[in-house]
MIDREN-710251 format. One line per 4 residues: their letters; for each residue z negated, y, x of N, C-alpha, C, O, CB. Coordinates in steps of 0.2 Angstrom, whole numbers, padded with zeros to 4 digits. Atoms other than C-alpha are relative to their C-alpha. Glycine has a CB too. Example, Ala and Ser with C-alpha at 12.3 -4.5 7.8 and 13.67 -1.06 7.14 Angstrom:
% residues 2
AS = 0000,-0006,0004,-0039,-0022,0062,0000,0006,0004,-0003,0005,0009,-0006,0000,-0005  0001,-0006,-0004,-0036,-0005,0068,-0003,0005,-0004,-0004,0011,-0001,0007,0002,0002 $
This chain:
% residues 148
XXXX = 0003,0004,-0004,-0377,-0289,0300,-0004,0004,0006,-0010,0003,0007,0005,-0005,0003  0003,-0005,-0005,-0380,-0275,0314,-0004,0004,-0001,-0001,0009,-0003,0003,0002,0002  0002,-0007,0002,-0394,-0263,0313,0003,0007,0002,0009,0006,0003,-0006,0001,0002  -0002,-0004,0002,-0392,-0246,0314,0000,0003,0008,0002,0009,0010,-0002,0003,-0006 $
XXXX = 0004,-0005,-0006,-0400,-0243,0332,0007,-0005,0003,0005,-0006,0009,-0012,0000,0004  -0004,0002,-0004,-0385,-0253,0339,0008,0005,0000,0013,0003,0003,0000,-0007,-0001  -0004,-0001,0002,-0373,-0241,0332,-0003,0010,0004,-0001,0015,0001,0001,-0003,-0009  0002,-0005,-0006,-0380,-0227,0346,0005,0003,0003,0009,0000,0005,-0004,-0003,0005 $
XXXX = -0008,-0002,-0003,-0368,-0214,0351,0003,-0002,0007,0008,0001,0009,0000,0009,0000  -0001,0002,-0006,-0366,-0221,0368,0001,-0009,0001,0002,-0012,0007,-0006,0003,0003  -0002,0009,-0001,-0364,-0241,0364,0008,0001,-0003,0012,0004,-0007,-0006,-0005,-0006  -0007,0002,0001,-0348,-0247,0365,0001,-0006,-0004,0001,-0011,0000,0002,-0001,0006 $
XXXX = -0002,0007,0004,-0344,-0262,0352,0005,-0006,0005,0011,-0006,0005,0006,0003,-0007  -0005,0006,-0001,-0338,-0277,0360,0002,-0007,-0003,0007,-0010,-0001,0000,-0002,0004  -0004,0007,0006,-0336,-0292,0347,-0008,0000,-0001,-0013,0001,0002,0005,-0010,0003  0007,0004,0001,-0350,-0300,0337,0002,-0006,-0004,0008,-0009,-0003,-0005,0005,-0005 $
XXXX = 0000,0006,0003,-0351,-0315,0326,-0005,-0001,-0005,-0007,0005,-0005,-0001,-0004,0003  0004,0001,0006,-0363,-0320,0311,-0006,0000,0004,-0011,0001,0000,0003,-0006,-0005  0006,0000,-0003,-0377,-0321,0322,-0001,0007,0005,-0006,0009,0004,0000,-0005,0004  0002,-0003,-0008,-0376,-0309,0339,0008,0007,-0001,0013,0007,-0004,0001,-0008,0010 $
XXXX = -0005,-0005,-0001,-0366,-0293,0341,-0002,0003,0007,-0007,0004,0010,-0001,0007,-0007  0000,-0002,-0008,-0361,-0288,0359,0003,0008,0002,0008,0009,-0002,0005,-0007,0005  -0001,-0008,-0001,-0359,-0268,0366,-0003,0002,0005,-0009,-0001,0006,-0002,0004,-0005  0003,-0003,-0007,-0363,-0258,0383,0002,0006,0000,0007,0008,-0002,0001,-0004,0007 $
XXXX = 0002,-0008,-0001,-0368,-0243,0387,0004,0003,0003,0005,0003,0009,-0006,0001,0003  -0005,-0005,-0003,-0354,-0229,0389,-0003,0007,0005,0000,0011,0009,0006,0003,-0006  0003,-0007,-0003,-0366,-0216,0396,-0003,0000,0006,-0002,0005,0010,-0006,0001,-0004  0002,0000,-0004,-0375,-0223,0409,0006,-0006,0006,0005,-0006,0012,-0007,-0002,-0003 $
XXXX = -0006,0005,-0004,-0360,-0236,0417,0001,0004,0007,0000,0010,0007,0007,0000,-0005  -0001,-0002,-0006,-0356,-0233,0435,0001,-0006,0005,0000,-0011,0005,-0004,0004,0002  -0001,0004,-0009,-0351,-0240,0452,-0003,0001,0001,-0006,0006,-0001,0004,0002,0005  0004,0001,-0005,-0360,-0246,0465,0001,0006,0004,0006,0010,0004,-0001,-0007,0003 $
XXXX = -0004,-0004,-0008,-0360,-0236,0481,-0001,-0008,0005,-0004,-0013,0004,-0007,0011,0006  0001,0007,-0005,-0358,-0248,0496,-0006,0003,0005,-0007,0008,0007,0009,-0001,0006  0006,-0001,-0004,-0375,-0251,0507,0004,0001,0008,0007,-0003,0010,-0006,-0008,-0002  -0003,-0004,-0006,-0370,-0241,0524,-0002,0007,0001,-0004,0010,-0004,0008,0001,-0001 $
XXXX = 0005,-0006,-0004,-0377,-0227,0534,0008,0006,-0005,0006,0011,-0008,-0001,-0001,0013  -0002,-0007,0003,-0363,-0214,0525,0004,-0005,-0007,0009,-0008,-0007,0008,0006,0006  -0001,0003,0005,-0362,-0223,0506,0008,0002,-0001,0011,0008,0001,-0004,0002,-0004  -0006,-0005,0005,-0344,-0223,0496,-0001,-0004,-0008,-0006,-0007,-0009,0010,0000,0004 $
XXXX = -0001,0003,0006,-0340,-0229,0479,0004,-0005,-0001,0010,-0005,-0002,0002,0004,-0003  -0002,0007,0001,-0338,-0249,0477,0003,-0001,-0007,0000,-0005,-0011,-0005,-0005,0001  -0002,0002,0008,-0326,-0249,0461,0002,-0008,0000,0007,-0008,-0003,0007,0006,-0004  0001,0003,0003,-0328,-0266,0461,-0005,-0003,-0001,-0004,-0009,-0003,0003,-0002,0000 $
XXXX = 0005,0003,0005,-0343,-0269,0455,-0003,0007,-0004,-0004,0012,-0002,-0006,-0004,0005  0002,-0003,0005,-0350,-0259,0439,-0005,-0002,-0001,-0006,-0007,-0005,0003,0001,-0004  0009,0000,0006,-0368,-0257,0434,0000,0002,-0006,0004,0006,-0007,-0008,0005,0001  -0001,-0004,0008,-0370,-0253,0415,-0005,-0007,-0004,-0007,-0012,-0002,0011,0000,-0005 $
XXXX = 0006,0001,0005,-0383,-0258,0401,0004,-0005,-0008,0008,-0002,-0011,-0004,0011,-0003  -0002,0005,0003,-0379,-0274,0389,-0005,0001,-0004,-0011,0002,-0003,0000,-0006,0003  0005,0002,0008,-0386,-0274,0371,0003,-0005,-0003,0009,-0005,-0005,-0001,0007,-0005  -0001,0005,0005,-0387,-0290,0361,-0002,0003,-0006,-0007,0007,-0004,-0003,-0006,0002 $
XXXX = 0003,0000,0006,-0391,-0287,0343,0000,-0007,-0004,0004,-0010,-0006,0004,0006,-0004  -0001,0007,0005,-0398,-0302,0333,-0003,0002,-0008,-0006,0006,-0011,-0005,-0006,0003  0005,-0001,0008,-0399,-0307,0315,-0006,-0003,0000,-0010,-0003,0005,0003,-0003,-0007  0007,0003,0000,-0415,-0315,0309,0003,-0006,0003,0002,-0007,0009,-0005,0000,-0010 $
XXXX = -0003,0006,-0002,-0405,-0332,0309,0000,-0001,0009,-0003,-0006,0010,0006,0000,-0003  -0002,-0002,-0007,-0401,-0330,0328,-0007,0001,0005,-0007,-0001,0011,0005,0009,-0001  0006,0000,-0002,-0419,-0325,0332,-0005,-0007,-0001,-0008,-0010,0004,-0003,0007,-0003  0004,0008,0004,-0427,-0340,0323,0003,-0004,0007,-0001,-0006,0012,0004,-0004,-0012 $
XXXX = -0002,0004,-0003,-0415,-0349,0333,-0002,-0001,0009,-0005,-0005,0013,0006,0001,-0001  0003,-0003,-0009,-0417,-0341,0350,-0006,-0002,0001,-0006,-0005,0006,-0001,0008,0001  0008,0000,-0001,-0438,-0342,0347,0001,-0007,0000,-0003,-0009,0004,-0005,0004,-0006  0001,0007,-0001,-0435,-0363,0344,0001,-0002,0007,-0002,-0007,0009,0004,-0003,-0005 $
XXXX = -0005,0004,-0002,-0423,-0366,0357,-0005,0003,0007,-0003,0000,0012,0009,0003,-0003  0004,-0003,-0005,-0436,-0355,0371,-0008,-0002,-0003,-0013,-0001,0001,0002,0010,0001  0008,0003,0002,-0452,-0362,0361,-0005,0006,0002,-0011,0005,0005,-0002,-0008,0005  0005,-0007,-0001,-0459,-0343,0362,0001,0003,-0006,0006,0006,-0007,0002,0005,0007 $
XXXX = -0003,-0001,0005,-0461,-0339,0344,-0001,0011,-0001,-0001,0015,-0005,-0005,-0007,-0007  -0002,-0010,0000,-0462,-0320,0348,0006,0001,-0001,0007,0006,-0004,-0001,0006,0008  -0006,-0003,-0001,-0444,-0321,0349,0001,0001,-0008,0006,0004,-0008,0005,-0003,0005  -0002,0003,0005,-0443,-0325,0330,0001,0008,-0002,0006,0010,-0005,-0005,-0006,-0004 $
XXXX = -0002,-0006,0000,-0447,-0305,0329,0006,0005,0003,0006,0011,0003,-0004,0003,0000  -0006,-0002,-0005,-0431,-0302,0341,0004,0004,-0004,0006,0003,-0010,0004,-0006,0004  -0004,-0005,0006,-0421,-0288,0333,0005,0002,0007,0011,0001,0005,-0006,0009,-0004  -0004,-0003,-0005,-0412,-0282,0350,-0001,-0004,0008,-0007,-0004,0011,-0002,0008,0000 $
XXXX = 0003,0002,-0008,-0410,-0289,0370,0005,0006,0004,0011,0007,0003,0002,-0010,0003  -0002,-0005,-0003,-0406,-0275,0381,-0001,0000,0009,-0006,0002,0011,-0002,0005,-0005  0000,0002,-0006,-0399,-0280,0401,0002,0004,0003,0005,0008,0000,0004,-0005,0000  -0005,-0004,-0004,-0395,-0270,0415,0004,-0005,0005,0001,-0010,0008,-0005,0004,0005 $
XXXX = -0006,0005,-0003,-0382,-0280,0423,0004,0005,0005,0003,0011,0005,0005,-0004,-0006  -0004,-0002,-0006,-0369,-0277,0439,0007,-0004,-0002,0005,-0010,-0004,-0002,-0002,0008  -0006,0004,-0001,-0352,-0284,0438,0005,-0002,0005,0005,0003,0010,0003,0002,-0003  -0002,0001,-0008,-0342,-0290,0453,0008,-0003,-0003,0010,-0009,-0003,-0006,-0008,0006 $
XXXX = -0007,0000,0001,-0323,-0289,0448,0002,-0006,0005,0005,-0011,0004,0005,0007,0002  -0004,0006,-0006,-0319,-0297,0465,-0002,-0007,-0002,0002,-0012,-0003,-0004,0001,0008  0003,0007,0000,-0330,-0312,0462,0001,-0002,-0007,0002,-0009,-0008,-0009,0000,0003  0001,0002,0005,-0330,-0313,0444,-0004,-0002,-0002,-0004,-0008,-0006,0003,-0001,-0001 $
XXXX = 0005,0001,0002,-0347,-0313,0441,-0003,0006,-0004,-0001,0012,-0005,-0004,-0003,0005  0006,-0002,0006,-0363,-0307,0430,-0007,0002,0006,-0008,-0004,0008,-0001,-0007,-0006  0008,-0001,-0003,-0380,-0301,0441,-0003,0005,-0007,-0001,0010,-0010,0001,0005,0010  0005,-0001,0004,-0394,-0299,0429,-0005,0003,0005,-0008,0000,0010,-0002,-0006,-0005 $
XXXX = 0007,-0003,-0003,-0406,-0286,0435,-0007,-0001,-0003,-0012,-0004,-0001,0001,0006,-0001  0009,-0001,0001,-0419,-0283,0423,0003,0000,-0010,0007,0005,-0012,-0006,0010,0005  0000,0002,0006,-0419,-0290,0403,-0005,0002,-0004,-0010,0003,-0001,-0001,-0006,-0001  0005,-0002,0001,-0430,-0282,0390,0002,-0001,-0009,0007,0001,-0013,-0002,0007,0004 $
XXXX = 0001,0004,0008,-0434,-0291,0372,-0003,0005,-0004,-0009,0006,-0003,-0004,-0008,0000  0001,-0003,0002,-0435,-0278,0359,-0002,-0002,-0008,0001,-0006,-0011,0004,0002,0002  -0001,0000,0007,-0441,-0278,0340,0005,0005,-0005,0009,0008,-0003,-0007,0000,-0002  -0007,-0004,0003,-0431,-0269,0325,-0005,0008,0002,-0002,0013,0005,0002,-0001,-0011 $
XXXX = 0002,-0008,-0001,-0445,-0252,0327,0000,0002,0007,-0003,0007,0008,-0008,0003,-0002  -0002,-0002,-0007,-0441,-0252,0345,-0006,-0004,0005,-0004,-0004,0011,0000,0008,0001  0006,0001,-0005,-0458,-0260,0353,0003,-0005,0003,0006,-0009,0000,-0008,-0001,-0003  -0001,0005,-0005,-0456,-0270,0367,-0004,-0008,-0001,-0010,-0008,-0001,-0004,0003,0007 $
XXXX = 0001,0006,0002,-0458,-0292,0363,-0003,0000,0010,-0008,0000,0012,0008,-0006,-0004  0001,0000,-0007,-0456,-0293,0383,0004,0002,0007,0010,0004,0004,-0002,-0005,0000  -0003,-0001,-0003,-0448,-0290,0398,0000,-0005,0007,-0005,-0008,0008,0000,0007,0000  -0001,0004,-0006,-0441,-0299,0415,0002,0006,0003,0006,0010,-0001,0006,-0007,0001 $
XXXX = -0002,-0005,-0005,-0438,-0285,0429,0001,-0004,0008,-0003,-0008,0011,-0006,0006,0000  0003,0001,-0008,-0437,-0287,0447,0004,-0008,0004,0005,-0010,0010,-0012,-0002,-0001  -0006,0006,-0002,-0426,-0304,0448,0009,0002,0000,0012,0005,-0005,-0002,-0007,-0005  -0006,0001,-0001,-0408,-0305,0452,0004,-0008,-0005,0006,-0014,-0002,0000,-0001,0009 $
XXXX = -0007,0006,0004,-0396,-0319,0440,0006,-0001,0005,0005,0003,0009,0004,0004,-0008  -0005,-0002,-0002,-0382,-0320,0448,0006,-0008,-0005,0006,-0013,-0002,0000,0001,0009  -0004,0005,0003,-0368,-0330,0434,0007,0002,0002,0010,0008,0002,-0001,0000,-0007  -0009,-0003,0003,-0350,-0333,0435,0003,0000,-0009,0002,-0004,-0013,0008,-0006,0005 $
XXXX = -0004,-0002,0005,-0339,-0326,0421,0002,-0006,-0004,0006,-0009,0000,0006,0003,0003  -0003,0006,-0002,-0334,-0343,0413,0005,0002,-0008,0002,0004,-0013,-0005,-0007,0000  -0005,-0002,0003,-0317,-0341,0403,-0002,0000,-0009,-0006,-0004,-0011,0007,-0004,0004  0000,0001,0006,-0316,-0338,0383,-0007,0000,0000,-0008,-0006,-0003,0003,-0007,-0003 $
XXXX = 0007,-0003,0004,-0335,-0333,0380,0000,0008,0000,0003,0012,0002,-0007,-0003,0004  0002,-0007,0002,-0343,-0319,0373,-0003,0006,0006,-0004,0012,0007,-0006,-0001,-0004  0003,-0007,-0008,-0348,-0314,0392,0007,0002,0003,0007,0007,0007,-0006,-0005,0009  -0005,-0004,-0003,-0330,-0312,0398,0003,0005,-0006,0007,0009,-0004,0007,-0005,0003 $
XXXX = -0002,-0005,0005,-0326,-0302,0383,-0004,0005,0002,-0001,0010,0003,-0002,-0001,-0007  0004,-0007,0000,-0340,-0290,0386,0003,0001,0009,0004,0007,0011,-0010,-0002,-0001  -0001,-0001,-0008,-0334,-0293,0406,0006,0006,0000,0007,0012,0002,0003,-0008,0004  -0008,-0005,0001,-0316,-0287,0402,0000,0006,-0002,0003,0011,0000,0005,-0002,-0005 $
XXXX = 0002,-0008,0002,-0323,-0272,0391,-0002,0005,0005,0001,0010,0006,-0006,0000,-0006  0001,-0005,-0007,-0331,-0265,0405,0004,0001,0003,0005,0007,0005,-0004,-0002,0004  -0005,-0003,-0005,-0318,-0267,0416,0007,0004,-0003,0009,0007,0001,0002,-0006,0004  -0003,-0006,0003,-0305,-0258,0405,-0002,0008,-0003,0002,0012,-0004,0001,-0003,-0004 $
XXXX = 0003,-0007,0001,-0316,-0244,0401,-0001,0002,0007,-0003,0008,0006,-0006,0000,-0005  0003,-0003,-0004,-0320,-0241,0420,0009,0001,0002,0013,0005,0004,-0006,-0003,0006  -0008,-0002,-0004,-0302,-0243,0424,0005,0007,-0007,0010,0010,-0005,0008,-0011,-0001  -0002,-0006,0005,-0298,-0228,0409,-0005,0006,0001,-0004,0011,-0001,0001,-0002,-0009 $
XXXX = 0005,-0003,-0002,-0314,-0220,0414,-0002,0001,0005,-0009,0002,0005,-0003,0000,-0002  0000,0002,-0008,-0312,-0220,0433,-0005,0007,0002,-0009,0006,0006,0010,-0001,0005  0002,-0007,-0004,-0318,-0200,0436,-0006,-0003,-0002,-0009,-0007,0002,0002,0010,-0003  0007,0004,0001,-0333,-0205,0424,-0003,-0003,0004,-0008,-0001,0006,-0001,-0003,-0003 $
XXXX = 0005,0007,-0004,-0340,-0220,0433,-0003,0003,0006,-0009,0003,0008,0005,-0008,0003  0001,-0003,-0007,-0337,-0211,0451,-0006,0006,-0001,-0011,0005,0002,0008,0003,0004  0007,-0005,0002,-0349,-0196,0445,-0007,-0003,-0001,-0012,-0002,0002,0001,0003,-0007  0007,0006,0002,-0361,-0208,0438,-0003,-0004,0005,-0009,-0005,0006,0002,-0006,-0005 $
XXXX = 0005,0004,-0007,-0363,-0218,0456,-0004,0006,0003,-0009,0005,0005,0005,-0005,0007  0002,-0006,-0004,-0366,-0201,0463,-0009,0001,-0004,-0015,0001,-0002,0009,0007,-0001  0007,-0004,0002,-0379,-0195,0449,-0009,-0005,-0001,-0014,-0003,-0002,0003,0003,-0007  0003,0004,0001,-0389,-0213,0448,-0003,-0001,0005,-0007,-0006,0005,0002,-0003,-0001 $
C-alpha cells in the first residue's frame, strides 16, 4: 500500500490502514524554546514533520470530498505541526501536498490550525507516538530546539 519514499530512514511508522499510513519525522523533531528575553526549553510542546501517505483510492476520495481534482494525483501530505502535551492539542503550521515523483500539487504555509487531540483517532496515535519518543529521546529533542 505504502510507497517507498515513506519508508525514509528518518520516518517513524505510526499505524496505517487500507487507505492512509501515518509517520513523523525522527530527525528533525524538537522542543520549542519558551518566547523570553533568555530562552529555555518548553518540553511540552514538540515541533516535528507529519507525513500522510495515500493510496490511489484515498486520493480519488480526498480530491471528491475537497472538489480539487489535483488531489486525485496525491501520493503524500507532509505537515509541520507543534504539539502541546499540556493542552492536548495539534497546531498546523504549514501543509504541503505532494505527488509520487516528489513535485509539489500545492502548499498552505503561513497559517496556524490549532486542533484538540480527540480521543481513539489516528491523530492521538500519531500524538502519543511523539510523545513517547520525546519522552525516550529527551537529550535529542533538547539539541534539536537549540540547533533549529
Amino acid at each position: 500500500m505504502l510507497s517507498s519514499t515513506a519508508f525514509a530512514e528518518t520516518w517513524q511508522w505510526v499505524d496505517s490502514d487500507d487507505r492512509i499510513g501515518w509517520f513523523f519525522d525522527t530527525d528533525a523533531i524538537h522542543y520549542e524554546l519558551t518566547q523570553s528575553a533568555y530562552p529555555s526549553v518548553d518540553t511540552s510542546r514538540i515541533t516535528f514533520w507529519e507525513k500522510n501517505v495515500y493510496t490511489q483510492i484515498a486520493a480519488n476520495e480526498f480530491a471528491k470530498e475537497t472538489n480539487d481534482w489535483r488531489l486525485r494525483d496525491l501520493a503524500y501530505v507532509l505537515t509541520l505541526q507543534t504539539i502541546s502535551l499540556r493542552h492536548k492539542t495539534r497546531t498546523i503550521l504549514a501543509s504541503y501536498y505532494y505527488r509520487e515523483n516528489g513535485s509539489l500539487i500545492y502548499s498552505d504555509e503561513g497559517f496556524c490550525d490549532t486542533f484538540r487531540v480527540v480521543p481513539e483517532t489516528f491523530g492521538e496515535e500519531v500524538f502519543l507516538a511523539v510523545r513517547d519518543y520525546a519522552r525516550t529521546h529527551h537529550a535529542q529533542l533538547v539539541r534539536n530546539a537549540y540547533s533549529n
